[in-house]
Every structure is written in structure tokens, then in C-alpha cells.
C-alpha positions as CSV (number, residue, x, y, z in Angstrom):
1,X,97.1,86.8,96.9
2,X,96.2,84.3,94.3
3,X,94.9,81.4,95.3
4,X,94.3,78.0,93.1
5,X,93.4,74.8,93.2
6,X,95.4,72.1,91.6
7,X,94.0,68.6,92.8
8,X,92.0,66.9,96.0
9,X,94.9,67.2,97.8
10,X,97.1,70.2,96.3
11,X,96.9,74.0,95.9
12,X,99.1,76.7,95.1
13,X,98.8,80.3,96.3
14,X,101.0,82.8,94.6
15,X,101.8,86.2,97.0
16,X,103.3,89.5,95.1
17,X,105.5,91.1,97.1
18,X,103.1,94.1,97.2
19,X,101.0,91.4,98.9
20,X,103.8,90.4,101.7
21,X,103.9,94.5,102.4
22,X,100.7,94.6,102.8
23,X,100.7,91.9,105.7
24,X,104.0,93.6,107.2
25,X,106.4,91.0,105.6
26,X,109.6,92.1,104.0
27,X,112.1,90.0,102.1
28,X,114.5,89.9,104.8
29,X,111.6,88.8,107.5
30,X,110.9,85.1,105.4
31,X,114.5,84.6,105.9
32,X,115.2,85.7,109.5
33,X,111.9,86.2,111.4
34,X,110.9,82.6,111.6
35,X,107.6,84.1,114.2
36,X,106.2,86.0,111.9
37,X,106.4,83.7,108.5
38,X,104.8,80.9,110.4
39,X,102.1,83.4,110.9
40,X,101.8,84.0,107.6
41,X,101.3,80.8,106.8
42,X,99.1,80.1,109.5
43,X,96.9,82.9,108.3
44,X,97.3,81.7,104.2
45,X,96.1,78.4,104.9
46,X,93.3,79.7,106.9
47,X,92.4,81.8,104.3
48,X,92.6,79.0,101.4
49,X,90.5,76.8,103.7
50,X,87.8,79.4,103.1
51,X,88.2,80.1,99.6
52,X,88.8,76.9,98.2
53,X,86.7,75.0,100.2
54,X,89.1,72.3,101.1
55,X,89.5,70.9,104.7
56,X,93.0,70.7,105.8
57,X,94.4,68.0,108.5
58,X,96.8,66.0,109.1
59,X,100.5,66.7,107.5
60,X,101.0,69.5,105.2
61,X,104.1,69.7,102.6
62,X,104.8,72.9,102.2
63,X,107.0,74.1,99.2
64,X,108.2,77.7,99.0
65,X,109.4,79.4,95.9
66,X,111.3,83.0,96.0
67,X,110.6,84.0,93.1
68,X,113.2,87.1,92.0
69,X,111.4,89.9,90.8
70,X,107.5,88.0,91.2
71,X,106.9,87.3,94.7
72,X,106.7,83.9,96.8
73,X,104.9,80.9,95.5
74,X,103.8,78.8,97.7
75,X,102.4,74.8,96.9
76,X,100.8,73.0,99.5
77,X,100.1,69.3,99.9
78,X,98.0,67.5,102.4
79,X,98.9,63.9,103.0
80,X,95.7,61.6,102.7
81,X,96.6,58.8,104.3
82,X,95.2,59.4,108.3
83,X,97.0,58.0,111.1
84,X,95.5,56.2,113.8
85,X,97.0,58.7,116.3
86,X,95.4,61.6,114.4
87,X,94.1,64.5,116.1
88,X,91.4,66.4,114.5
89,X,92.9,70.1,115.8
90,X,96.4,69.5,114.7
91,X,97.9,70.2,111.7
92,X,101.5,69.8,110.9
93,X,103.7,71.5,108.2
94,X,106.9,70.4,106.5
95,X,108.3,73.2,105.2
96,X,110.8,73.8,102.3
97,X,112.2,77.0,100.9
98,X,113.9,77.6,97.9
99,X,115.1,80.8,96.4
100,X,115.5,81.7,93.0
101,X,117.6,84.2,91.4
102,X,116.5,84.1,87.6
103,X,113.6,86.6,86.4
104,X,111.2,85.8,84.4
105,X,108.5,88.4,82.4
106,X,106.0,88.0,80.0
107,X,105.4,90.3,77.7
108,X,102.4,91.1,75.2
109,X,103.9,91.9,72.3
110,X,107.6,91.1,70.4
111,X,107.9,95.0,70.4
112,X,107.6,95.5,73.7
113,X,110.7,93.4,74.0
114,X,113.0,95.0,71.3
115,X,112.4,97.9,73.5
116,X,113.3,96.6,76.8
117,X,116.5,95.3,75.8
118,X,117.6,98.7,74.2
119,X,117.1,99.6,77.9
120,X,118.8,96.6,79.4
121,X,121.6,96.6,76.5
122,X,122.5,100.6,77.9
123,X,123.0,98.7,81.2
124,X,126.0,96.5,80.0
125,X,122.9,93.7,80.1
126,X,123.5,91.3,76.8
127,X,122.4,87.7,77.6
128,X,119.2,86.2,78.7
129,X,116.5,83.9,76.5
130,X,113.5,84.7,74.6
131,X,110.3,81.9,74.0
132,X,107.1,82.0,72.8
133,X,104.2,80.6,74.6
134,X,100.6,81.2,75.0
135,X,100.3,84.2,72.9
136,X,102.9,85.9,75.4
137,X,106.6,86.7,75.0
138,X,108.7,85.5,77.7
139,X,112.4,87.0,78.7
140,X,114.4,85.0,80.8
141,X,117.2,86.4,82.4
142,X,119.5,84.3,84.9
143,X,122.5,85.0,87.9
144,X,125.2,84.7,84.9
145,X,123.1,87.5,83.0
146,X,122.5,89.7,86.3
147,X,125.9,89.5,87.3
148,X,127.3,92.9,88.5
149,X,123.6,94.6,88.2
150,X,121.5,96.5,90.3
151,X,118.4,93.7,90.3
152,X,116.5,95.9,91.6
153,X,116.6,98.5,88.8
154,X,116.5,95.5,85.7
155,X,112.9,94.5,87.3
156,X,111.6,98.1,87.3
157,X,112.8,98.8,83.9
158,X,111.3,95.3,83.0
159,X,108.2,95.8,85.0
160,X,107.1,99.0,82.6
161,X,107.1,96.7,79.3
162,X,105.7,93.5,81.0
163,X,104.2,91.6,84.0
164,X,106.5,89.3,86.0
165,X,105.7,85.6,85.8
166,X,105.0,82.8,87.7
167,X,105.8,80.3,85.0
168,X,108.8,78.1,85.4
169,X,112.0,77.9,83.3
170,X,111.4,74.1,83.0
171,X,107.8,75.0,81.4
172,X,109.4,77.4,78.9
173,X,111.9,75.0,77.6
174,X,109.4,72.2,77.4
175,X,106.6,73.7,76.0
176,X,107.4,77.3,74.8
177,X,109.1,77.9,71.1
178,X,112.5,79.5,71.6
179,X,113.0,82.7,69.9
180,X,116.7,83.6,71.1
181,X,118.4,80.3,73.7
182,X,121.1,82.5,74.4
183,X,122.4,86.2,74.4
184,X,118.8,87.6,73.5
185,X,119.4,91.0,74.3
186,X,122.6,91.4,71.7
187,X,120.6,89.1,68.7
188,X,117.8,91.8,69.5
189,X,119.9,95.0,69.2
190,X,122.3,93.5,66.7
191,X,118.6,92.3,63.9
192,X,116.4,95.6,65.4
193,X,118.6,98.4,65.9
């Protein structure tokens, strides 16, 4: 778990789901087992409480991300403004959940993703994008690209060439250079191979 601290107010904890294992969570159980996620997040705000060192009261906005092949991110923030009827041992959370089914990986090196797409390519994978940013490599591949595929399978073979990534598809196409916008994994095979 990952914790960090964005303002006064806001924070953002970022959960693999090697992490969610670890705690007895599967996939299925943040969509079904309503019990046991409010745990979770019971126990995660606890825990960033202690690490962060913020005091939390009041109303909580809690925003959850599904993140495809990278785990649950989770951003919490605590309303300021106190109400008159405030009591000091209650805390309630609005919570949203969104799932998303694009991937995103950064990789190290421009190599690293010429050979990943030979792999993908031998799957019958040919779209996807490909930008630059912050000295990383970054492959995104969406639900039109994934179409048909085994998801599973695409984020293991991904997962030996790079690390999967928290950043967001908006970030990418505001600040990252574009290498290939569309149909990455054919421009690769058809300049490289």
C-alpha cells in the first residue's frame, strides 16, 4: 500500500492487487461483499491517519479507481467546513467507484517495448498508444484493443517488460510526447521487425 499526501485536505493511497490478497480481498469481493470493503476502508483510513499524520472527521469523499491490470486507487477528501451538529467520533464516507478497463505500463526503455509488442502482435494484439514521459515509455492499451483477449494473459506478458502504472490517460495526452496515437503495436512491428 502506497500512501501519499496531496493537500491539507486530500490524499491518495494506491493498493496492488497483491496488496488486496494480502488483506483477503479479491476482485469479485469490492464488487459484491459490501461488509468486507467497508472494512477495508475502515482499516486504510486508519492506517493513513497514522502515517500521514492527518486527522480525519467529518465527511469523507471517497473516490475509487479499478485500475485494470494495477490495482485500486483510492483519493480521499475531507470536507473542512464543520457543522454545528458535528460529532467528534463520527466520520461519514461518500463513496464512488469507478472501474477501468484500459491498461497502462511504463516501461524503461523503447526496447523493452519493440519486444513486448512482438509478443502482443503473436496474440492478434495490433492497436494501443505509445508516449513518452518522465524518462519512461508508456503503452496504453484500451477495451477496443483488448477485445476478444485473454486480459489476464496481455498483463503477465506486459508485466515481464514493464511495471503497471498508476498514471492517467488524461496525464499522458496532456503532458507526455506521443510516440505512436494509434495502432502502436503494428507501426512497431511494421519499422522494427
Amino acid at each position: 500500500m502506497r500512501l501519499e499526501k496531496l493537500s491539507h485536505n486530500k490524499f491518495k493511497i494506491f493498493l496492488t492487487f497483491d496488496d488486496l490478497v494480502e488483506r483477503g480481498i479479491t476482485r469479485d469481493d469490492l464488487w459484491y461483499d459490501l461488509p468486507r470493503v467497508h472494512q477495508l476502508f475502515h482499516d486504510m483510513m486508519y492506517e493513513a491517519t497514522d502515517e500521514l499524520g492527518i486527522e480525519l472527521f467529518g465527511m469523507l469523499s471517497v473516490q475509487v479507481h479499478l485500475l485494470q491490470a494495477q490495482g485500486m486507487l483510492i483519493v480521499v477528501t475531507q470536507n473542512d467546513q464543520l457543522d454545528d451538529d458535528f460529532d467528534d467520533d463520527y466520520i461519514e464516507m461518500k463513496v464512488t467507484l469507478d472501474e477501468s478497463k484500459e491498461m497502462i505500463f511504463a516501461f524503461g526503455t523503447f526496447e523493452d517495448i519493440i519486444q513486448v509488442s512482438q509478443h502482443l502482435h503473436h496474440l492478434g494484439l495490433d492497436g494501443g498508444e505509445v508516449h513518452h514521459f518522465d524518462d519512461y515509455y508508456y503503452m496504453r492499451l484500451d477495451e477496443e484493443d483488448l477485445k476478444e483477449q485473454n486480459r489476464e494473459h496481455i498483463i503477465a506478458i506486459m508485466s515481464e517488460f514493464a511495471s503497471p502504472s498508476t498514471i492517467t490517460k488524461h496525464r499522458l495526452l496532456e503532458y507526455g510526447k506521443p510516440i505512436f496515437k494509434e495502432l502502436a503495436i503494428q507501426q512497431i512491428i511494421k519499422y522494427f521487425y
